[in-house]
N, C-alpha and C positions, 0 to 999 in steps of 0.2 A: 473194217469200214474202208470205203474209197475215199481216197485223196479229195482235197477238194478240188481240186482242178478237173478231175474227171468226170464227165456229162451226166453221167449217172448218180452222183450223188448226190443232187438237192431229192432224186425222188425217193432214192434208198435214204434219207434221213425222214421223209416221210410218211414212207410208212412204217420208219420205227418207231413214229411218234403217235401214230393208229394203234400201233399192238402195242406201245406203252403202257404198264400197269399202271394204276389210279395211284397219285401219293396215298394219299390216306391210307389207302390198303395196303402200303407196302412198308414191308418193317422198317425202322429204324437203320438197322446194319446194313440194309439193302441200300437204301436212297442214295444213289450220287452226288458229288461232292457240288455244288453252285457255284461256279467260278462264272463271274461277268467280267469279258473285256473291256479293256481300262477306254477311257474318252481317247475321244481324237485328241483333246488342248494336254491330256498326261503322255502321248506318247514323243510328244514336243523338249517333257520338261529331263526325258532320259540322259542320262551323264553318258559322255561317249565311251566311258568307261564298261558302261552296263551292255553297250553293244560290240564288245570284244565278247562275248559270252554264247552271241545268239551266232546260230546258224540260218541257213536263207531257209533251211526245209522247215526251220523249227518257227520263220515267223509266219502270225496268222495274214494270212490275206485278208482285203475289204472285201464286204459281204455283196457288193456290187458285183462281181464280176457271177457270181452265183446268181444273183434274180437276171443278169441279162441269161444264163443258161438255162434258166428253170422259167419258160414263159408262164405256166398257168401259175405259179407264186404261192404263198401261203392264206388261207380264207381267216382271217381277223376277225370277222362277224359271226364265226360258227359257235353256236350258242355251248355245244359243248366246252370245244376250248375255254370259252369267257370263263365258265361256271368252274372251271376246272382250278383256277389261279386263289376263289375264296371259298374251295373247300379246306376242312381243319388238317394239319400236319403236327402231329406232335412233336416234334422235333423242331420245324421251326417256330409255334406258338407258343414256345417256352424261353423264358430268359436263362442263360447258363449262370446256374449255382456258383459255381467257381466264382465269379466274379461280383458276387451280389455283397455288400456288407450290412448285415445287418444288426451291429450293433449301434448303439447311440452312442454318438460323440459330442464334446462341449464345440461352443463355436472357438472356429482358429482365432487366433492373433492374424495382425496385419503381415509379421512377417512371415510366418509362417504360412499364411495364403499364397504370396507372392515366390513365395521360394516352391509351392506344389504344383502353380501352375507353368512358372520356366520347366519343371522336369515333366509336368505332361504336354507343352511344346514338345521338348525334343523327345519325349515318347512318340506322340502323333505322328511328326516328321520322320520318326525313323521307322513306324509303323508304315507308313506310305511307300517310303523308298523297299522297303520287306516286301510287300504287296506287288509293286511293280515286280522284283527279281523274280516273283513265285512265276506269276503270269507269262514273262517272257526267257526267263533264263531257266538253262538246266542245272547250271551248278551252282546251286545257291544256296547249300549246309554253309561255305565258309563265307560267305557276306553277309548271312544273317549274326553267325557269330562275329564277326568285327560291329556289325551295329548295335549289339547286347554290350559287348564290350565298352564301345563309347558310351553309350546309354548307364553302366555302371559307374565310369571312370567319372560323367558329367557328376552320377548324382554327390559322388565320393566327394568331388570338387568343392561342388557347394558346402556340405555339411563340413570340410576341413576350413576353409577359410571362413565359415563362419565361427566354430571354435577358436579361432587362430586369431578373431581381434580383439585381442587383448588390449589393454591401454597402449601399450607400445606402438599396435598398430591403429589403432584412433588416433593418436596424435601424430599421425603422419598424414598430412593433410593431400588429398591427390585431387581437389576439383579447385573450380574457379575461387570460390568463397567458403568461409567454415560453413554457411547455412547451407549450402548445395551438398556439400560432403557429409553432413548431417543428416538428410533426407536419404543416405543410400541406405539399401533394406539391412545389407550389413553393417554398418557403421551406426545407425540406431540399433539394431539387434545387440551390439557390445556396450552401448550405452545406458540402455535397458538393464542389461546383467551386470554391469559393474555398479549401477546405481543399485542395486538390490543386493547386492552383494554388503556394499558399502553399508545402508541401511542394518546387515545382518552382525557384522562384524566390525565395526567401530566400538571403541570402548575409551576412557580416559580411569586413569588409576584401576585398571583391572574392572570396571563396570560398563555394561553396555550403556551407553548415552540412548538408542531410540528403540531399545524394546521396553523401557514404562512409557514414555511417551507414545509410543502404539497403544500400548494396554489403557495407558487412560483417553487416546481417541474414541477406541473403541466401547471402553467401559462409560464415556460420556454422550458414545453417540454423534461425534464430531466429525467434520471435513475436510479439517486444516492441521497439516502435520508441520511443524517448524524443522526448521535443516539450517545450521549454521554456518553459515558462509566457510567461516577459518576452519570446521571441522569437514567439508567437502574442500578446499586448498592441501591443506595436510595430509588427505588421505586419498584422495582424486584429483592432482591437480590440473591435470588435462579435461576434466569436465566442470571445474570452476571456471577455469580461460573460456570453456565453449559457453557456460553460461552467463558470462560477463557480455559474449561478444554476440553470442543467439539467443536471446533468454527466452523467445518463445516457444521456437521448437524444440529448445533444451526441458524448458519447464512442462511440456507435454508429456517428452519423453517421461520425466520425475512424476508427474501424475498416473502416465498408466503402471510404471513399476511398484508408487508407491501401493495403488490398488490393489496389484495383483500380490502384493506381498503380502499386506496386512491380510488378505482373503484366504492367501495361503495359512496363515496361523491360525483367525480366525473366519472358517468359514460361513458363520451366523451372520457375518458383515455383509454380505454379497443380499441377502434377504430386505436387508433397509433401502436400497436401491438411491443409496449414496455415492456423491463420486469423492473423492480424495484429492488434495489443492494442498500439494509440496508449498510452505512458506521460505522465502529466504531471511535468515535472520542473518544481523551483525555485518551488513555489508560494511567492510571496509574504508571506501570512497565517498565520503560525504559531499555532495557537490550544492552553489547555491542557485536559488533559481534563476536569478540574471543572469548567471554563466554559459545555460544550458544554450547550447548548439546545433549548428547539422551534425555535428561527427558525434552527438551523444544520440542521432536517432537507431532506434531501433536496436539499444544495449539497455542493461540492468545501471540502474541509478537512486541514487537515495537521496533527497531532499529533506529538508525540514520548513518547519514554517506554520501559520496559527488561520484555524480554519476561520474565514470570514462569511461564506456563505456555502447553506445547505439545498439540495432538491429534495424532491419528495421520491418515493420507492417506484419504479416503472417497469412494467415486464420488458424483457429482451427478447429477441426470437433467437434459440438454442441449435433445435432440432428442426428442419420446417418441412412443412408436405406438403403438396398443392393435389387440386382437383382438373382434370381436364374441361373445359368447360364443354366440348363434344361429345366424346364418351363418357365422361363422369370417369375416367382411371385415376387412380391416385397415386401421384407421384412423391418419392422421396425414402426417406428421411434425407435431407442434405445441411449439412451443418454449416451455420451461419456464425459468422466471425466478425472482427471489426475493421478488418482489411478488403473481403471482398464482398462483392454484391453476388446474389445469386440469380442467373439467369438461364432458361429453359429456352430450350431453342424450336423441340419438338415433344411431343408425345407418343413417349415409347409402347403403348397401346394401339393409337391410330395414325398416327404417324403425323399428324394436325401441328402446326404452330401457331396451336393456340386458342382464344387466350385460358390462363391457368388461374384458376384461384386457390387463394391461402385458405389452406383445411384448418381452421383454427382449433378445431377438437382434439385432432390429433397433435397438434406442434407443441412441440416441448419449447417453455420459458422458462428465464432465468433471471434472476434481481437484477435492477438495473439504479445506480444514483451517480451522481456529480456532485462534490464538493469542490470549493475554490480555495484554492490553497495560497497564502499572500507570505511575503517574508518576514521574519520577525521585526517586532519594532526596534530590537536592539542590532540588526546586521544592515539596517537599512544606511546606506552611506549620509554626510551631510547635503543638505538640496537633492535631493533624489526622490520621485516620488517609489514608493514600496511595489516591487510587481506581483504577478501571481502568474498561477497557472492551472487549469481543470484537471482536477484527479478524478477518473474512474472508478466507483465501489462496485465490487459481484460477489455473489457469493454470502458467504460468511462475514466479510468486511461491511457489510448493509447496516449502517447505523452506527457502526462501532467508535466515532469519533462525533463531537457536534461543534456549532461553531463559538468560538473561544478560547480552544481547547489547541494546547501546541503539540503538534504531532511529525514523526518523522513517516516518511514513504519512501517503502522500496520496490520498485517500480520499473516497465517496461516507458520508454519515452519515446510513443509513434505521434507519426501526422495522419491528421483526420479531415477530413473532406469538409467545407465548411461554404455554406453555398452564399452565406450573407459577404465572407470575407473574397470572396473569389469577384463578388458583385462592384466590391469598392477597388479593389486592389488589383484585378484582372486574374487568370484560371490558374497561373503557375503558383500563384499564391496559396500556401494550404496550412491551416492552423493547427496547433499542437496540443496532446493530450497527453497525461501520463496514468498508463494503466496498472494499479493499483497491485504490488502482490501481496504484501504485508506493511501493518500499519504500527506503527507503537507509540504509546501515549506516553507523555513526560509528566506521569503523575505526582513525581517528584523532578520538580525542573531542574534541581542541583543536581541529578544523578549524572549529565550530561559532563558536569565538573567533577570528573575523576581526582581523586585525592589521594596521594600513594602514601607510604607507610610513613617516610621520614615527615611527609606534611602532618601528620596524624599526632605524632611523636611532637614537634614541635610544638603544635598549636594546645596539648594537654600540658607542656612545660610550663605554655603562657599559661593557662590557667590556674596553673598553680598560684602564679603570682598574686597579692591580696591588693595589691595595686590594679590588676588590670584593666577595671572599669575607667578610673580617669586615665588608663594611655590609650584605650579606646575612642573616650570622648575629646581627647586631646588630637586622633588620627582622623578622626571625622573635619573632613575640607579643613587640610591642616596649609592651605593657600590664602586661608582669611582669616584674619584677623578679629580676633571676640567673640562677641557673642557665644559663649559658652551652654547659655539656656538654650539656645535653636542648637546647637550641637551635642548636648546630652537627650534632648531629644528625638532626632532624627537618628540617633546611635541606636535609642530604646526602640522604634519605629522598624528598623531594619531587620532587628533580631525578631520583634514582635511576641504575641501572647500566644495561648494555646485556645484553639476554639472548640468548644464545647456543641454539644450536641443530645440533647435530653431526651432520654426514650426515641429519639428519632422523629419527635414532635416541635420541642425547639433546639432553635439554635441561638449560639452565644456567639460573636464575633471574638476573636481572637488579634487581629490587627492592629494599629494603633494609627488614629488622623491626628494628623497636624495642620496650624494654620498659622502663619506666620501674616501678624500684619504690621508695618511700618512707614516708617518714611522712607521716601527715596533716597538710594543710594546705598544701603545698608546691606547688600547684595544677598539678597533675599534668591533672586532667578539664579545668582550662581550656587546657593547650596541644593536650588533645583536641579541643575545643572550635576551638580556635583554627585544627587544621587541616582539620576540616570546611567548614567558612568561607572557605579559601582553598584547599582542594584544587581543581583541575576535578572529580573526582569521589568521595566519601567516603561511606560507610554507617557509622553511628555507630550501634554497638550496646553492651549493658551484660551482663557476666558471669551476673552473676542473670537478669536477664530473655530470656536466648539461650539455646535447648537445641541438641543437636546439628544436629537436623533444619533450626532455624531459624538457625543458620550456614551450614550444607553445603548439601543440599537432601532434599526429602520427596517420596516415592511418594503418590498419592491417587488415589481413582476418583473421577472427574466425574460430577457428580450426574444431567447428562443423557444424556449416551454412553453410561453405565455401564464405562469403559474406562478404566486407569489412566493416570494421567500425571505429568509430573515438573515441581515446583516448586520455584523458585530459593531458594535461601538467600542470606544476608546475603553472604556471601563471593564468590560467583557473581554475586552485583549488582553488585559494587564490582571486576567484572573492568576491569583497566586504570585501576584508582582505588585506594586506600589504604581498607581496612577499620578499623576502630577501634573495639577493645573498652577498655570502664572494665571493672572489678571483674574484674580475671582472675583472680584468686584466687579468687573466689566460685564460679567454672565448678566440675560433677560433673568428677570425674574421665574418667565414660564421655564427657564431652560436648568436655574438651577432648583429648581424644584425636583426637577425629575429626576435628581441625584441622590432624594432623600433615601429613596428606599434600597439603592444601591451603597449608602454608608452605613446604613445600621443591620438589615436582614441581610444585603450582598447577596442580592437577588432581582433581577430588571424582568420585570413584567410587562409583557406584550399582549393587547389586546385590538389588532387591526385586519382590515381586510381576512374577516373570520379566521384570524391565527389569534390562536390563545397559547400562550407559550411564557416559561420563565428560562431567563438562563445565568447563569451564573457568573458573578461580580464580586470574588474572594478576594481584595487587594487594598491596599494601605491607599489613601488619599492625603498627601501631602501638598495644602495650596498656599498659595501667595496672593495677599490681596494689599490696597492703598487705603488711604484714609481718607474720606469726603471731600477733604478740604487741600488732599496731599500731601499736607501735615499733621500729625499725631499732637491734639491738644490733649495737656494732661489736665487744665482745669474743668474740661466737663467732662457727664460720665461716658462709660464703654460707647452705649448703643447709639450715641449724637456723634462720633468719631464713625464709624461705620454703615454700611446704606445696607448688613446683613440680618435677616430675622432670626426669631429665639429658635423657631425649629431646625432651624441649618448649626446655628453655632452649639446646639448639644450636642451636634452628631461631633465632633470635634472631640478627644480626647485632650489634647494638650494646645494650649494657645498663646503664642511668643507675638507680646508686643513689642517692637523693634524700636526705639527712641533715640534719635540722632542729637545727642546729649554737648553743649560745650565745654570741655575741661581740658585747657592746655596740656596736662601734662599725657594724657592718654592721646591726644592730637596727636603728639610730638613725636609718641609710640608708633603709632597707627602711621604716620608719613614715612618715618624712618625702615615699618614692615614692607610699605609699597612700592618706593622707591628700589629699594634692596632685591624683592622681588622681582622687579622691571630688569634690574640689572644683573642678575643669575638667569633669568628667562631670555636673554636677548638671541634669539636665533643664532649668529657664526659663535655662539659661547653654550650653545647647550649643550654640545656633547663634552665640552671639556670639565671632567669631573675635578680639578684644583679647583673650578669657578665656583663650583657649588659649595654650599654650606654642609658640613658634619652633619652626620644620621641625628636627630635628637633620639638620645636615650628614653624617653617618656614619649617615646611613639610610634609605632608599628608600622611597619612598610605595605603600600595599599593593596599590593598583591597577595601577602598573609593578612590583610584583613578584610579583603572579598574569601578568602578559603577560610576565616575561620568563622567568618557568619554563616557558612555553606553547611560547616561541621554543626556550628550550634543548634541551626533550625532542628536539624534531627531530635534535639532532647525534647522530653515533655515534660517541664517541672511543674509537678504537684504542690497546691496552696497547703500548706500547714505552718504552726508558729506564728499564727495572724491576734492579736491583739482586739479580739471583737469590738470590744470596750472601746478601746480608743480610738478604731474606726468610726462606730456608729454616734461617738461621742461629738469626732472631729466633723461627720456629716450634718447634725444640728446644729452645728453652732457657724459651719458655714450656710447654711439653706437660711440661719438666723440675719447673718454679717449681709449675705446676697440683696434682701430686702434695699439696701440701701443705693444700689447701683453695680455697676460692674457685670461681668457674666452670669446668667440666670444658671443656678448649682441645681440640677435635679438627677436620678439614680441614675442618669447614665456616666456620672464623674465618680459615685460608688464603683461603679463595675472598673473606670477606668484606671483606678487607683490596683484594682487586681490586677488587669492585665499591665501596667507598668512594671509590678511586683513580678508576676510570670516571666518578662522581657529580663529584669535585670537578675532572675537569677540563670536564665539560662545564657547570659555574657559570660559567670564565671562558672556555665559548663555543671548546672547541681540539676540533680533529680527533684528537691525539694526546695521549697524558699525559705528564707529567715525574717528575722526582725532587720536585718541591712537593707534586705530588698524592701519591707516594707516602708522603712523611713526613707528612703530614695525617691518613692512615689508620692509620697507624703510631702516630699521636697518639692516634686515639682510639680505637683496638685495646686497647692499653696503659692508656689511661687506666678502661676500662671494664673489664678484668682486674684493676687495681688495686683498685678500688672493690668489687669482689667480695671479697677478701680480709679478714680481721681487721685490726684496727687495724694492730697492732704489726708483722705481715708484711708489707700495703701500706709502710709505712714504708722498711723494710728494700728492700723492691722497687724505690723510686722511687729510691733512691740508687743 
């Protein structure tokens, strides 16, 4: 063929394009190869490299200078030509085999996507730069080969340093922040695998720790796999550090590995269409809630503290999708979090902004609650009011605590957007939430009070002793003086009975109430006092200052829900703890009324603002009350001394009338105690242990006897060795004596005399009770009957 530059060749290409055979008819082998010159903007983007290759003869010339030679041009409109471009070719109406795949694949992972489509970049681009050399260069066997070369060397690149981060290289921290260095596709890809890894191979004493723990998620169908803090430190500790200090995007990572693992063993799991929620247990770091800070946002933290109030269950948007409101396309799935908002800018259908509605059929929800989590009553400082903070429930956690109930959280602790507080306080202001990972109930509150071997060892020594009961009762508020009945009983009171539970039909209290009433000065509020301080758990409330609501509990609507909910009272705080009111005489009538059914069944019933609800009230009531007149007359009887009725004072187990008695020589004692005391107490003399007085031998130091009431609660001593006879003997001829004045005797001082008997055998640590426990209750049954009486009767009684 001619050159193009020669006159005659636009018309000699012409009418080769006349005698052209038809594709269609022309074989395969035949058909020339389809090369189209590159755009004007690609011959711009040539490397000046590429034009050390090209010769002047070799490059093509613009096709302009050819139509100004060729005046009559090419005819566009000839209906052959048209016809000619969609007739069939088999060759090219075929897709090449070579490159089809058709097998079926699972869907990728995220890193996995991310890391195929960087090598088909630099596929593409190196495909381009190929394309150009074919077109314009001759020699171009060896720059194809260097770009296959790179093209291998990239992909090698990838897959080596992905095997290659190992721990060693995760904790080698290369961006701004650990969360930034977290999100790289490799640095999660090694995260990923060492958490699964870990998962596979941890073991203590030769046993896998989490493969029963999978087997029984999956054999029960579950969502939440527990991970122990100490045994991810000990064996990863570069991913406890990132989960202490990222725990969200750490705990994601833990979620899809724990998935993919347990799917891996059992592949029946993937079918339930469950996801998997890594718990952290045993965080180390207890912190309290008044502490918490800016510098604790957005790390892993464990609080404790007693739910006060609950919400109701509310969907969360998970997965969301919207609708275009112009073409109807539907957009999404896009995951919805408690950080960001989700906003659409446009629609990837019609290109429109807008507006888009929420496809509610298709959008995945997910449980949504808020409890109010407040600090205990025992870590609350003095004059302080108690604070709290809102915890998030999802998931599995939906319910799993109520309010009364003292529970620890470990927990992510972000700020939440809060539109009322931004209103008062202006926009920089943002309120705090802590989202919820695991929860754990202190079903036993002592368990919290570790007791190690030699305390174990000791406190069974003491038991041995056959004395130990009165050095117990001798260590109860060994600060005051006397009164020996209020201190054998508040001793019996702390250890308490065993409760009972019939068929799951009734219940039997197990606790023990006290009431102490006297005269002033007899310091009655300091043995309150005294057992606040040494309970495990006590709410110390005052007659005057406690109305009904704020013993039991109260109905309210939350201010942001607008939905009512129920808050704990004093009594429902101090569930499995000893409540203690001063001034119970000063209580309203209507107010202590409402404590009836919380002393004997210890169960507060709510019936408001259509909430029917019981919640529980398992705790000792120890109160303090005056006498009408402010002094305790012994010449009339019980109920003219007292402004309380017969249904309140049965719920009462034991009842110490206090009598501020004159008799020099006990004066003289009693000054000499307080005096003496004032002057070993004196502030610049308290640390100097010469000032203080010698240990008394007949009494136990108050730190071994908060651990050995810890130990004791745990026994449940069984009633046998009881005396029917002489019980049911001793209860006629008091219900007989009762007639005459005094405390009205009716079966609930039967019952109390057992659970006295239950209290003192498990002080000296017995499975079983005897005839000692029985006459101890018997002592102080009696003695607390007699005290109720007039002078002159008591008298006649005790003989």
């Amino acid at each position: 063929p001619s050159s193009p530059s020669s006159p005659n060749g636009s018309a000699e290409r012409k009418r080769a394009r006349e005698v052209s055979p038809d594709p269609a008819s022309t074989p395969p082998s035949e058909t020339p190869p389809l090369l189209s010159p590159p755009r004007a903007g690609d011959q711009e983007n040539i490397d000046s490299e590429d034009y050390a290759f090209l010769d002047e003869e070799e490059i093509i010339k613009d096709d302009a200078s050819e139509e100004d030679t060729d005046p009559e041009g090419e005819n566009l409109f000839d209906g052959d030509i048209m016809e000619r471009d969609y007739q069939p070719n088999s060759q090219l109406d075929n897709y090449d085999t070579e490159d089809l795949d058709e097998d079926y694949h699972e869907p990728m992972s995220f890193e996995a996507r991310r890391r195929t489509e960087m090598v088909m970049d630099q596929l593409r681009d190196a495909q381009g730069e190929q394309l150009h050399e074919d077109v314009f260069t001759r020699p171009r066997n060896r720059r194809r080969r260097r770009v296959h070369n790179e093209f291998q060397e990239m992909e090698t690149r990838l897959v080596v340093e992905e095997e290659h981060m190992n721990l060693e290289g995760i904790s080698i921290i290369k961006a701004s922040s650990i969360t930034e260095w977290i999100k790289i596709p490799t640095v999660r890809s090694g995260i990923y695998h060492q958490f699964s890894n870990f998962l596979r191979t941890y073991v203590e004493n030769g046993k896998s720790i989490y493969g029963p723990r999978i087997e029984e998620l999956t054999k029960d169908q579950l969502q939440s796999l527990k991970v122990d803090y100490n045994h991810l430190k000990n064996s990863k500790e570069i991913l406890a550090f990132f989960l202490k200090e990222s725990p969200s995007e750490m705990l994601n990572i833990f979620d899809e590995s724990a998935y993919d693992f347990i799917v891996e063993i059992h592949r029946g799991y993937k079918k339930l269409g469950k996801e998997v929620r890594v718990r952290i247990t045993d965080f180390p770091v207890i912190h309290n809630i008044r502490e918490l800070r800016q510098t604790h946002l957005n790390s892993l933290i464990r609080v404790s503290g007693i739910i006060t109030r609950r919400t109701g269950v509310f969907p969360q948007l998970k997965y969301v999708k919207y609708n275009c409101a112009k073409c109807g396309g539907l957009l999404g799935p896009y995951t919805q979090d408690i950080q960001n908002e989700i906003k659409l800018n446009h629609c990837i259908h019609c290109q429109s902004k807008g507006p888009f509605i929420l496809n509610t059929e298709q959008t995945v929800y997910s449980d949504y609650q808020k409890i109010t989590l407040q600090e205990s009553p025992g870590t609350v400082p003095a004059g302080r009011l108690p604070r709290h903070r809102e915890v998030i429930l999802l998931g599995e956690l939906i319910d799993s605590a109520k309010p009364g109930e003292e529970i620890e959280v470990t927990g992510v602790y972000r700020n939440n957007f809060d539109v009322s507080l931004n209103m008062k306080n202006g926009f920089p202001v943002f309120a705090t939430v802590i989202e919820a990972n695991y929860i754990s109930k202190k079903k036993d509150l002592f368990a919290s009070y570790q007791l190690t071997e030699d305390d174990k060892k000791i406190i069974q020594e003491l038991a041995a002793d056959d004395r130990i009961s009165q050095k117990i009762f001798k260590s109860i508020a060994p600060s005051i003086f006397g009164h020996d009945d209020i201190k054998r009983a508040i001793a019996l009171s702390l250890f308490g009975g065993v409760p009972k539970n019939i068929q799951d039909k009734h219940r039997l209290r197990g606790d023990i109430n006290i009431l102490m009433l006297g005269d002033p000065g007899t310091a009655k509020s300091q043995f309150l006092k005294y057992v606040e301080k040494t309970a495990h758990r006590a709410v110390f409330t005052t007659g005057q200052g406690a109305s009904a609501v704020g013993l039991t509990a109260s109905v309210r609507k939350d201010p942001i829900t607008r939905e009512w909910t129920l808050e704990a009272g004093a009594l429902v705080l101090a569930d499995k703890g000893v409540c203690l009111i001063d001034e119970f005489d000063k209580m309203n009538d209507a107010d202590r009324t409402s404590i009836h059914e919380a002393m004997e069944q210890q169960t507060i019933s709510i019936s408001k603002a259509g909430i029917n609800a019981s919640l529980n009230a398992r705790c000792a009531v120890i109160a303090a009350a005056n006498p009408i007149r402010g002094r305790y007359n012994t010449s009339i009887p019980f109920s003219q001394n007292v402004d309380l009725t017969e249904p309140i004072l049965s719920r009462f187990d034991v009842l110490c009338v206090v009598k501020d008695t004159v008799d020099p020589t006990t004066d003289e004692t009693l000054a000499n105690f307080v005096v003496d005391s004032h002057i070993r107490s004196h502030p610049s003399e308290q640390n100097n242990v010469d000032n203080l007085s010698p240990q008394d031998p007949n009494t136990i130091p108050q730190d071994l006897l908060r651990k050995y009431i810890i130990y004791a609660k745990q026994i449940t001593p069984q009633l046998t060795h009881l005396d029917e006879a002489m019980i049911s003997e001793l209860y006629s001829n008091l219900r007989k004596e009762a007639q005459t004045g005094g405390i009205p005797i009716t079966v609930r001082y039967l019952e109390s005399m057992l659970r006295l008997t239950e209290a003192h055998a498990r002080m000296h640590l017995r499975d079983q009770t005897n005839s000692d426990d029985l006459k101890v209750a018997i002592d102080i049954v009696l003695q607390s009957f007699f005290s109720s009486q007039k002078f002159s009767i008591a008298s006649k009684l005790k003989k």
